[in-house]
DOMI-635877 format. One line per 10 residues: number of its first residue (from 1); their letters; for each residue x, z, y of N, C-alpha, C. Coordinates in steps of 0.2 Angstrom, whole numbers, always signed. Each point is the difference from the previous one (the first is absolute). Example, Ala and Ser with C-alpha at 12.3 -4.5 7.8 and 13.67 -1.06 7.14 Angstrom:
<rs>
1	as	+66,+39,-28,-4,+0,+6,+4,+0,+6 ~ -2,-4,+5,+4,+1,+6,-4,+3,+5 .
</rs>
This chain:
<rs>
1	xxxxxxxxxx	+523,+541,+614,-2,-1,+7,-3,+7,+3 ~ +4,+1,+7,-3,+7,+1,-5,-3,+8 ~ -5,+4,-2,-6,+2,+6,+1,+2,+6 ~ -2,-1,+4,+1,+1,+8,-7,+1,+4 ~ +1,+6,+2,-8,-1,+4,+1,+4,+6 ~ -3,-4,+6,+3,+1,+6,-6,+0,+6 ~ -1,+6,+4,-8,-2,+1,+1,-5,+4 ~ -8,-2,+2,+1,-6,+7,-6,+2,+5 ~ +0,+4,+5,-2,+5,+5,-3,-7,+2 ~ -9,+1,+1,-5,-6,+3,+2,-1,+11 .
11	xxxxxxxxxx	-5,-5,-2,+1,-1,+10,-5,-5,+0 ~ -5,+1,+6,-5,-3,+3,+3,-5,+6 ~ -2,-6,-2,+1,-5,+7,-5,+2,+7 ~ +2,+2,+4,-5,+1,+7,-1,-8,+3 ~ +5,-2,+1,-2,-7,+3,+7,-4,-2 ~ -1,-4,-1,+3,-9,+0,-1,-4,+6 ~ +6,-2,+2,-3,-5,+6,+6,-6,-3 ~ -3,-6,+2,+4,-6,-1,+0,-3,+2 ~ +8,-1,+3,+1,-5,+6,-1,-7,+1 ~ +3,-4,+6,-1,-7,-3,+5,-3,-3 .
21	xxxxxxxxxx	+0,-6,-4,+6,-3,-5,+4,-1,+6 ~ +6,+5,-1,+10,-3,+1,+2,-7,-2 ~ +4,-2,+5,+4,-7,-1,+3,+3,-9 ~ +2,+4,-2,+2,+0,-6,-6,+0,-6 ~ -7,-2,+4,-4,+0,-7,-5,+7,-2 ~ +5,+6,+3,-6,+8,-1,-2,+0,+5 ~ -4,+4,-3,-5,+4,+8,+3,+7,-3 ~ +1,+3,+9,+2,+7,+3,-6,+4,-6 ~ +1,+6,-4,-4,+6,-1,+0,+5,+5 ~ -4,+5,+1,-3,+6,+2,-2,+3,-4 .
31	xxxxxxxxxx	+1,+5,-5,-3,+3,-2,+0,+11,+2 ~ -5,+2,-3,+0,+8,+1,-1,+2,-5 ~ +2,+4,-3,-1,+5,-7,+0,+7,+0 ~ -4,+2,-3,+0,+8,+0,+0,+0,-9 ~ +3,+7,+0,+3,+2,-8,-5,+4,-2 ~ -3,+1,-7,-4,+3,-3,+3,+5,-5 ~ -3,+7,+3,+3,+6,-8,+0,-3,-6 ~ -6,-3,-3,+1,-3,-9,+5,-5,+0 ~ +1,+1,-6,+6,-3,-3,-1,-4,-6 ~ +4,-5,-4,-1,-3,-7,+5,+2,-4 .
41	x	+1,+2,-5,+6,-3,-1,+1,-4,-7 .
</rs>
């Protein structure tokens, strides 16, 4: 089995809004994200 490492570059949620429930059962999202220099990998 070969190894694989791949980074995964973070992010801060600013806001989440949630709509009201759709005739299909979801609710609308709103979200905002800002990206963070650190990384994992």
């Amino acid at each position: 089995m070969t190894a694989l490492r791949e980074r995964a570059p973070g992010k801060v949620n600013l806001s989440l809004l949630v709509g009201p429930l759709a005739a299909d059962g979801y609710h609308p999202l709103l979200t905002v994200f800002a990206p963070l220099t650190c990384a994992t990998s």
